[in-house]
C-alpha positions in Angstrom: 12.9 2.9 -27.0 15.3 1.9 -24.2 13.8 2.9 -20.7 15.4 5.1 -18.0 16.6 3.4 -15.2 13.7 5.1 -12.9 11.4 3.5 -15.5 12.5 0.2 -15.2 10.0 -2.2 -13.2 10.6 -3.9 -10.2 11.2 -7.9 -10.3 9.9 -10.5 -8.8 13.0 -11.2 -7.0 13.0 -7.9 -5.5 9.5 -8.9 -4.0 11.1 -12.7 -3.0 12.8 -11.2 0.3 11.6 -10.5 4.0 8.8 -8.0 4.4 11.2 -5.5 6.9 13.7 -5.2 3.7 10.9 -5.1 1.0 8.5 -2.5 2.8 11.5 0.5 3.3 12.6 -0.4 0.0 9.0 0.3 -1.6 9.9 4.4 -0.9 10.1 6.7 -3.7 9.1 3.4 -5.9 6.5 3.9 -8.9 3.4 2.5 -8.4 1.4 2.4 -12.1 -2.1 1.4 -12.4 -3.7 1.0 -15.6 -7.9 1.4 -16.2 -9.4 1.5 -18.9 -10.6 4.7 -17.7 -6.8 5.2 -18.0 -3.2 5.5 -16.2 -2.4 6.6 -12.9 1.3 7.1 -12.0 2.0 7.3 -8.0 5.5 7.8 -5.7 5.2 5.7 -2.7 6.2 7.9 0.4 4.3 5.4 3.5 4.0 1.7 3.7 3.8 -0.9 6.7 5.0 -4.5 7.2 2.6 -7.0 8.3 4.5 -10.3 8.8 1.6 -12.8 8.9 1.6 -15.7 11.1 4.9 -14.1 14.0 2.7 -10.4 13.9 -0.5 -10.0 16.1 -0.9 -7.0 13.8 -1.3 -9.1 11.2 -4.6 -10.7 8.9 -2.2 -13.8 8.3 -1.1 -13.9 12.3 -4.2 -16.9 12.9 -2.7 -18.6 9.6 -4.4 -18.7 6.2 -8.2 -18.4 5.4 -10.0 -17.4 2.3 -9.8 -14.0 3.0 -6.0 -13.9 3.3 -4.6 -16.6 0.9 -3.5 -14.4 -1.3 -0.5 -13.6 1.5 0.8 -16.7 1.6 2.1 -16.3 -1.9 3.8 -16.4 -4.7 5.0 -12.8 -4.1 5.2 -10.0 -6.5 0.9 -10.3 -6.3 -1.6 -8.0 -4.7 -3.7 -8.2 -1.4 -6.9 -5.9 -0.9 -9.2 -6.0 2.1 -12.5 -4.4 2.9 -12.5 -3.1 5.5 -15.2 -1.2 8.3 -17.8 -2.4 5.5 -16.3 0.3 3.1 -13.1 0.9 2.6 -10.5 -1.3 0.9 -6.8 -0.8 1.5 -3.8 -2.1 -1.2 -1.3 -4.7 -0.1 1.9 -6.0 -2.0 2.6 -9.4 -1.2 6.7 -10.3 -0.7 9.0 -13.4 1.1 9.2 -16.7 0.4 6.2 -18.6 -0.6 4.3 -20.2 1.8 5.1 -17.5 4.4 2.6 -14.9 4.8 3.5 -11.4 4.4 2.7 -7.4 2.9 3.7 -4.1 3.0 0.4 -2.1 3.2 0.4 0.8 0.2 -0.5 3.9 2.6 0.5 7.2 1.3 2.2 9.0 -1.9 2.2 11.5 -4.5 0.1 11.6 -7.8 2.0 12.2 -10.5 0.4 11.0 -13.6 -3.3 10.9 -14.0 -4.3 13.4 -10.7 -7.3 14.3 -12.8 -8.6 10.8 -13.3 -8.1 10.4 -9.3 -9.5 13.8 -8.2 -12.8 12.6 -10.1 -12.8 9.8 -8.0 -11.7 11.8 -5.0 -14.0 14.6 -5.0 -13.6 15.4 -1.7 -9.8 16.0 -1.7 -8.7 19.7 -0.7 -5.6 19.6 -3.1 -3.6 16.9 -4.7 -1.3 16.3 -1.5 -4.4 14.1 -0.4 -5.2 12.9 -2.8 -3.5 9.7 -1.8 -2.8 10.7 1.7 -4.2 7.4 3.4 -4.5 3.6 2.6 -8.4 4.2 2.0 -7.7 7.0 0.0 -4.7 6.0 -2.2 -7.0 2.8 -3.1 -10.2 5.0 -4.0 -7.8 7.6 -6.0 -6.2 4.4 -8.0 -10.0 2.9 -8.1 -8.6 -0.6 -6.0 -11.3 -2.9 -5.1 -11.3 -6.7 -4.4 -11.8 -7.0 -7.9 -7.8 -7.2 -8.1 -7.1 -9.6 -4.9 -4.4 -11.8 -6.2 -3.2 -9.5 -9.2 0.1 -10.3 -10.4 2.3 -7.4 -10.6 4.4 -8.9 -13.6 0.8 -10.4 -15.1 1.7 -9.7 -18.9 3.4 -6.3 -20.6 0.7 -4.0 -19.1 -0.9 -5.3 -15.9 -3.9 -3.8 -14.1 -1.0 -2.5 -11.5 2.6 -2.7 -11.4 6.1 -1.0 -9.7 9.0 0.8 -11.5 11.7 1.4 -10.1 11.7 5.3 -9.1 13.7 7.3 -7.3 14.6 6.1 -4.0 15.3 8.6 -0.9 18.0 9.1 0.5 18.8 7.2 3.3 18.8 9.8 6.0 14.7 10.5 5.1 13.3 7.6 5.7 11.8 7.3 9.2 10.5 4.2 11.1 8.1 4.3 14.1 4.2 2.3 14.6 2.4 1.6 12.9 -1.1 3.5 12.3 -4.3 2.0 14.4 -2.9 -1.5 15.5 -3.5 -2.6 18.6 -2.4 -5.6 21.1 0.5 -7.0 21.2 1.6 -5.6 17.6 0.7 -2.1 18.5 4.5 -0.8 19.0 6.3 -2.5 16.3 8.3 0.2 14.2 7.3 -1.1 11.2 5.9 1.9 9.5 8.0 3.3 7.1 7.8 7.7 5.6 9.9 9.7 3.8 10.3 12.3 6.4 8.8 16.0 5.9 7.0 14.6 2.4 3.3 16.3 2.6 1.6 13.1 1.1 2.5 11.2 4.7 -0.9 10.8 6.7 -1.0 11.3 10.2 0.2 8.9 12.8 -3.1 7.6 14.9 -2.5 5.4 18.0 -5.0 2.0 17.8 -8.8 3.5 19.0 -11.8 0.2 19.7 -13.3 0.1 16.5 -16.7 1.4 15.3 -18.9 2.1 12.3 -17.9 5.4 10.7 -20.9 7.5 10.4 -22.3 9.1 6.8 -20.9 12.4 8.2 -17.1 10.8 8.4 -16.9 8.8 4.7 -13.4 10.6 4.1 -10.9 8.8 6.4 -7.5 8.5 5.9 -5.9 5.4 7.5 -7.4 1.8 8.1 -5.2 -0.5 10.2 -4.4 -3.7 8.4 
């Protein structure tokens, strides 16, 4: 059967470019993951660009570690952090290799599989937050740090891959800071939203960090 053009994944190439032109160019993109628990469609609506090792915002800004290898490349992979002891947050790694950079995965719109990910996201008042979030889009798609380093073209059905969607126009997207960064990277505009789509999470300025408590397990951003 000959797929659509919306069905059509992404190629590495499109992944092999700098992080500003990759991460606006994620929006309205596909993002499958595939369980054996099953398969969970999304439509990316909010990313960010981290540009590793020229961005204080950055994991990759002090250069590589264990922890952040995975940036550095080839691209076309996956990068997932843990983060306030928690929470772990989805990354796609792009640019050349050897040059650290992701767009963090924070927002969309389940559609394929919201049952699977309101199981897993109990706490959800309707499907429009379902992934409304970076913590919450990887708990709805069950990311952990089992798939650091996945390859998004990793065989003919990876654990998680991008098709090519349905853009939006031009005119919707919207740039501004990004969400809980801090220092010197605090005002880039490098967070990306389709404007006036419901599945956008709230803009937070950057706040000192601290230890959610049991009574707050439900956030919806995680700086990166």
């Amino acid at each position: 059967m000959t797929k659509t053009p919306d069905r059509a994944p992404l190629t590495r190439q499109f992944f092999d470019r700098s992080v500003l032109e990759v991460a606006p160019d994620l929006l309205g993109r596909t993002l499958v993951r595939r369980s054996a628990a099953g398969t969970i469609e999304l439509r990316l609506t909010e990313v960010e660009a981290y540009a590793g090792e020229v961005d204080p915002g950055s994991h990759a800004f002090r250069g590589r570690t264990a922890r952040n290898s995975v940036m550095f490349g080839p691209p076309g992979h996956t990068y997932v952090y843990f983060t306030y002891g928690m929470w772990h947050c989805l990354n796609l790694v792009c640019g050349p290799e050897g040059r650290a950079s992701g767009v963090l995965l924070r927002a969309g719109e389940i559609n394929v599989g919201a049952a699977l990910a309101r199981d897993r996201r109990a706490s959800a008042r309707n499907d429009k937050e379902l992934a409304k979030g970076p913590a919450r889009l990887a708990t709805a798609l069950d990311v952990d740090r089992a798939l650091d380093g996945s390859d998004l073209f990793g065989g003919p059905a990876p654990a998680l891959s991008v098709l090519h969607g349905t853009p939006p126009p031009r005119a919707l997207v919207r740039s501004g800071p990004r969400t809980g960064v801090g220092g010197d990277g605090a005002h880039q505009p490098w967070r990306f939203w389709i404007e006036g789509d419901p599945t956008v999470s709230p803009y937070r300025a950057h706040a000192p960090r601290r230890r959610p408590s049991s009574k707050a397990l439900d956030v919806s951003s995680e700086d990166a």
